[in-house]
N, C-alpha and C positions, 0 to 999 in steps of 0.2 A: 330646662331646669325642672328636676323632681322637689316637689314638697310635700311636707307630709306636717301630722300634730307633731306634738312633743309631745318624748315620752312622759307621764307620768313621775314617775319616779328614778332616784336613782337603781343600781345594783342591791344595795342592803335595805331601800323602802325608807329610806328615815329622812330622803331631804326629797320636798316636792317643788319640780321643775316651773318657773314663773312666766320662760317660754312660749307661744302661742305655735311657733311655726319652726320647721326646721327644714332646710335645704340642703338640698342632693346635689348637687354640680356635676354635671358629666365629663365635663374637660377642665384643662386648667383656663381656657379663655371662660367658661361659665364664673370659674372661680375668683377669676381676676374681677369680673366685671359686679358680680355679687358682694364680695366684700368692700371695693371703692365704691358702690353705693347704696351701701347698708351705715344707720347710724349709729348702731349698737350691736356687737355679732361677736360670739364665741366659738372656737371648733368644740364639737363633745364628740369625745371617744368611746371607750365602752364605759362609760358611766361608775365608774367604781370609786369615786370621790366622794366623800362624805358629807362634806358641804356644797357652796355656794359657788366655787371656785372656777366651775365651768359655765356657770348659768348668764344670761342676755336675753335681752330684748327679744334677740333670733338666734339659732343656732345653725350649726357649718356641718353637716357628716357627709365624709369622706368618701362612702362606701360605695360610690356609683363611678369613682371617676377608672375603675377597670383597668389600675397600673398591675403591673409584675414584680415581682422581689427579681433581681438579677443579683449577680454572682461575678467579682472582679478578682481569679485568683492572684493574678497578677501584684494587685494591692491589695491583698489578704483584709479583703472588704464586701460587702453586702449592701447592697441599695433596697429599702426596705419601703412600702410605701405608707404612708402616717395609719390610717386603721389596719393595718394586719397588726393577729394579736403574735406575743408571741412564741403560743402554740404551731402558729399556721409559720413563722418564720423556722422555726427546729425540725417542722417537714421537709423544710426547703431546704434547708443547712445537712438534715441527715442525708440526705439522698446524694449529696456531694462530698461526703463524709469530714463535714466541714461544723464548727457548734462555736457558740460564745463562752467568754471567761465564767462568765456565771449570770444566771436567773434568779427573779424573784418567789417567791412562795406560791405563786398564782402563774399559770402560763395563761390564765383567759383576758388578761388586760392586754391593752390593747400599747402598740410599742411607741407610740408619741405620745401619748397620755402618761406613762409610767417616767419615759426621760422628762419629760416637762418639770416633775413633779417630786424628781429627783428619786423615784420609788429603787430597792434596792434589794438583793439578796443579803446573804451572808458570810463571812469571812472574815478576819482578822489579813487578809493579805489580799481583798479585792475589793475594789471601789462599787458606788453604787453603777447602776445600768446606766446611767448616763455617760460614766466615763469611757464607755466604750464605742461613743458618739466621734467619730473623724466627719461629716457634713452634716449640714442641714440646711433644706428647699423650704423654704417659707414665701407667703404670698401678705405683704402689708398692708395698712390701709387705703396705702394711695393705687391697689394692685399691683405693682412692683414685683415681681418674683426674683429673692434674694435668693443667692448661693454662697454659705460659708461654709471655711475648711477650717481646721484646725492648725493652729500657727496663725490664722490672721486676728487684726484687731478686733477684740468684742467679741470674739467665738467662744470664748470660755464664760460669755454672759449671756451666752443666746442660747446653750444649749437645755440649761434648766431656766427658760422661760418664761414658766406658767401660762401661758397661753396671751402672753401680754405684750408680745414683739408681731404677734401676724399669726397665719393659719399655715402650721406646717404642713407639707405636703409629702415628702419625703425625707427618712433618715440614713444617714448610712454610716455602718460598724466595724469596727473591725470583729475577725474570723480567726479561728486559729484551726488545726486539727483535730477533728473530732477524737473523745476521748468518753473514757467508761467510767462510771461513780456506785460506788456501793454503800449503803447507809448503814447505821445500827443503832436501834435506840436505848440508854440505858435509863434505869429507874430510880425514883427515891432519892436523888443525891442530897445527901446533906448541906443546908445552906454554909454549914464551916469548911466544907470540902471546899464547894464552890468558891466561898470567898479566898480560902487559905490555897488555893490551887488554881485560880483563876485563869491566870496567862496560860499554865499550862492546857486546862482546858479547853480553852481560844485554841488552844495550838492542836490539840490533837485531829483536827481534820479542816478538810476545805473550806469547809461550811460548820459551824455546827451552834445548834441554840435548845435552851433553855425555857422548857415551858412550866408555869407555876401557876398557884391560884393563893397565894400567899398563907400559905400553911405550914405546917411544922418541917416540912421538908418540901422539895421542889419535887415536879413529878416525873418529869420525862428529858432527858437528855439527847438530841438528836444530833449524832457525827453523822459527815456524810464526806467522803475520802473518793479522791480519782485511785482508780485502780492499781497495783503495783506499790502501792504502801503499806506498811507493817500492817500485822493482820492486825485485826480489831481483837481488843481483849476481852476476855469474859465477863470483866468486871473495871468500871473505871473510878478512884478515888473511895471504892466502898459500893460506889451506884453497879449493881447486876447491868445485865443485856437483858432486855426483853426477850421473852420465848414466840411470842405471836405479833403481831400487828398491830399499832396502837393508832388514833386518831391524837393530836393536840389537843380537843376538846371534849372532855371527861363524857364517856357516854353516847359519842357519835360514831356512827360505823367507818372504821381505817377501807373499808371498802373504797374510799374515794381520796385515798392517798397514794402515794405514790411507793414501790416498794421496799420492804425492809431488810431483815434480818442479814443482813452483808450481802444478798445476793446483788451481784454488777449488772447495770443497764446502761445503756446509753444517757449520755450526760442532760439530755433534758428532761427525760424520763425518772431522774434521780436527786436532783436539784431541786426543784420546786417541790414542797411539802404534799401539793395535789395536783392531782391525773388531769390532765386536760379534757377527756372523756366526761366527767365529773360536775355536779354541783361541788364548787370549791367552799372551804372553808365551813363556818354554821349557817350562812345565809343570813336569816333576820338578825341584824346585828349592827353594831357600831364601832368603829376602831377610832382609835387615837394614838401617836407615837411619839415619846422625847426622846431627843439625845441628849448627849452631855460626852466629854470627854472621857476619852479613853483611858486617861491619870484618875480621874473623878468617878469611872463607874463602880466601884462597890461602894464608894461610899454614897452615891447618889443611891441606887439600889436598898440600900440598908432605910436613907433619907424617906423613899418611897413607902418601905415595909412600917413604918411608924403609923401609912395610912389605913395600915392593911382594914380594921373593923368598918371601914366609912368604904372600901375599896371592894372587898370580898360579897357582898350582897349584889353588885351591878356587872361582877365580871364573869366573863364566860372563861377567859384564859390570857393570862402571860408570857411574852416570848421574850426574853433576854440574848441580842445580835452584837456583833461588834463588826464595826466594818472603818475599810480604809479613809486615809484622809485624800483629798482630790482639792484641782485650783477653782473649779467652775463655782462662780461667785454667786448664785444663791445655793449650791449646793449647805444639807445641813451638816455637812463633814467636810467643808472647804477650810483646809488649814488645821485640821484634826482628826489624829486617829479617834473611831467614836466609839462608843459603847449606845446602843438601842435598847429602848423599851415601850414594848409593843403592848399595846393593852387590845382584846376585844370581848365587846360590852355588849351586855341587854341592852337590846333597843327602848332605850327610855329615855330621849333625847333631855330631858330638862336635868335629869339625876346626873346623866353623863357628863352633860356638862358641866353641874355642877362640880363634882369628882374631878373632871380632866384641872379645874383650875386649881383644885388645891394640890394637886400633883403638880403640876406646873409651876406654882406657888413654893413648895416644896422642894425645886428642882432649882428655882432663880438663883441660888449662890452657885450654879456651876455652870450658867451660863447656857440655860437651856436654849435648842434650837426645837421648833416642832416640825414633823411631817405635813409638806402644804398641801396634801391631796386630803386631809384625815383632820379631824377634830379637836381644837384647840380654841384656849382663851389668849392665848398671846397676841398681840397688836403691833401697828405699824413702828410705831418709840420702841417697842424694845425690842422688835428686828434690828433695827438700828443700831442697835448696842453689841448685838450678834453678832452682824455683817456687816465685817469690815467695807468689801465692796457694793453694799447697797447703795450708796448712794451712784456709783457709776450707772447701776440696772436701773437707777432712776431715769437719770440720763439717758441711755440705754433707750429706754420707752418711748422719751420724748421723738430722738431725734428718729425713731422707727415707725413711728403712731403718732406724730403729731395731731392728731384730731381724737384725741382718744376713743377710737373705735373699739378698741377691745378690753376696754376697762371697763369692773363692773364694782358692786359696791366689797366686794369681798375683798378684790386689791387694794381698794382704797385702805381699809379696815387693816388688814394684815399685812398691806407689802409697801405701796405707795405712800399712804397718807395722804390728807387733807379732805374735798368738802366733797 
């Protein structure tokens, strides 16, 4: 068994780890034996959670045990192992000319961490990253190494999580054939466009979102279309195409995006906002995200813009996503097509916070759900009121972790409840 400190901090620097020690397991019997007798123990992935969410007494990294990503064409599936990010999976997938439905904005997170947590790309016609979850290997408290499939009992509560059923070890996805994406960003769209042209919007490509900083007009509009689709037009609703390469964040070099102007790349090179090469995103920074449904987004949006003078001094930038509805029962789009809103923040943890709650606040007649990797004032009561299936994930917990090993005060707080 390797151990090492904890790291410091998380990825964006805004939450500090409480951790003393973190463990390397080299096989799965190290792993078995470590976690039935540890009293308190989380896995942490690549760290890109904002809060507390992954934090314990001791922590679990993956990244010694020297598995392989394999490749089942047969079952047009992937065996992935829990810390590959995935960047390192779309090496493995291209070389077989093989890719998934869709990625999230980042290929540097790591792929159980992001299913855990429900994290998600874009699309009005593609569920988030987890739905494309058919198994998952996990190791419980009692060391047990569980194997679920899709179609059995309780796999659509296991898949998102949160690190509260055991220490995944392995995921495995489905694959389809690899396929080519060309982007193009347009500018300036009129918030009346937007709202009066909405669906259509959603509709004009595979992916595509809306970046603002709540100003007179929105700024940047990014389609992004699998190959063999009507060409991109010059102009969408009023909004031009951009002539050069933009970044989302007003004033950061697009250097470390992914590419533009319609030209086609491979699908994972095209899909995610930034280069896996790359420092992704602004870095020093803090993100939070609500949903609300997909009937309710402009008017929740509008809801939001009410905050904009208390909103516009803490934010770096705004992403506007719509994505599918999915059964997996803590998913935030379980039982609803969604509409997203992305916020990321100057790192002023106390202001943001402040801010997320009155957006959240602002948001409770539509039945907000928040991102459980990212920053939020909502609590265990009105998960509750969210999710429908909560209380099963309760259960869920029990009958998987009966000694509660991998609870920490964050679940209690936001997902379980009680002392």
């Amino acid at each position: 068994m390797v151990t090492s400190k904890a790291p410091e901090h998380n990825w964006s620097g805004n939450y500090a780890y409480r951790a003393a020690t973190v463990h390397h397991p080299r096989s799965r019997d190290e792993l078995r034996r470590l976690v039935a007798g540890t009293t308190h123990t989380r896995a942490l992935g690549s760290r890109h959670s904002f809060t507390a969410i992954a934090d314990s007494d001791e922590l679990i990294v993956l990244d010694r045990l020297g598995e392989e990503i394999t490749i089942d064409r047969t079952a047009s599936s992937v065996s992935v192992p829990a810390a590959a990010t995935y960047a390192e999976l779309a090496e493995a997938l291209n070389r077989q000319g093989l890719a998934l439905a869709n990625m999230a904005s980042l290929p540097h997170i790591s792929v159980a961490g992001a299913i855990a947590t429900a994290t998600h790309g874009s699309g009005e016609r593609l569920g988030n990253l987890a739905t494309s979850v058919t198994g998952l290997e996990l190791v419980t408290s009692t060391g047990e190494v569980l194997i679920a499939r899709r179609g059995e009992p309780s796999f659509e509560g296991m898949v998102v999580g949160l690190g509260a059923l055991g220490v995944v070890t392995r995921v495995m996805l489905a694959v389809q054939p690899s396929y080519e994406v060309a982007q193009v960003i347009y500018e300036r769209l009129e918030w009346d466009a937007l709202f009066d042209h909405f669906d259509e919007i959603e509709a004009a490509g595979d992916s595509v979102s809306v970046f603002h900083r709540f100003a007179e007009r929105t700024e940047q509009l990014w389609i992004k279309r699998r190959t063999g689709a009507a060409e991109f037009p010059s102009q969408l609703f009023g909004a031009p195409a951009a002539t050069s390469a933009r970044h989302p964040v007003a004033g950061s070099d697009p250097i470390n995006c992914t590419a533009q102007l319609g030209e086609a790349g491979p699908w994972s090179e095209r899909l995610p906002h930034f280069r896996s090469g790359f420092t992704p995103s602004a870095g020093e920074e803090i993100q939070s995200e609500a949903f609300v449904a997909r009937a309710d987004g402009i008017a929740a949006i509008k809801a939001v813009r009410e905050l904009a003078d208390e909103i516009r001094p803490l934010l770096l930038v705004c992403e506007l996503r719509a994505i599918a509805a999915d059964s997996l029962w803590l998913s935030p789009h379980y039982g609803r097509d969604t509409v997203a809103l992305h916020f990321t923040w100057r790192r002023d943890q106390v202001a943001v916070e402040r801010v997320v709650a009155r957006i959240e606040a602002a948001l409770a007649p539509f039945a907000v759900r928040s991102h459980w990797g990212k920053v939020t004032s909502l609590r265990a009561g009105g998960a509750a009121r969210c999710y429908e299936r909560l209380d099963d994930f309760r259960r869920l917990c029990k009958e998987l972790d009966p000694r509660g090993a991998f609870v920490n005060d964050w679940l209690r707080a936001h997902v379980l409840g009680g002392a």
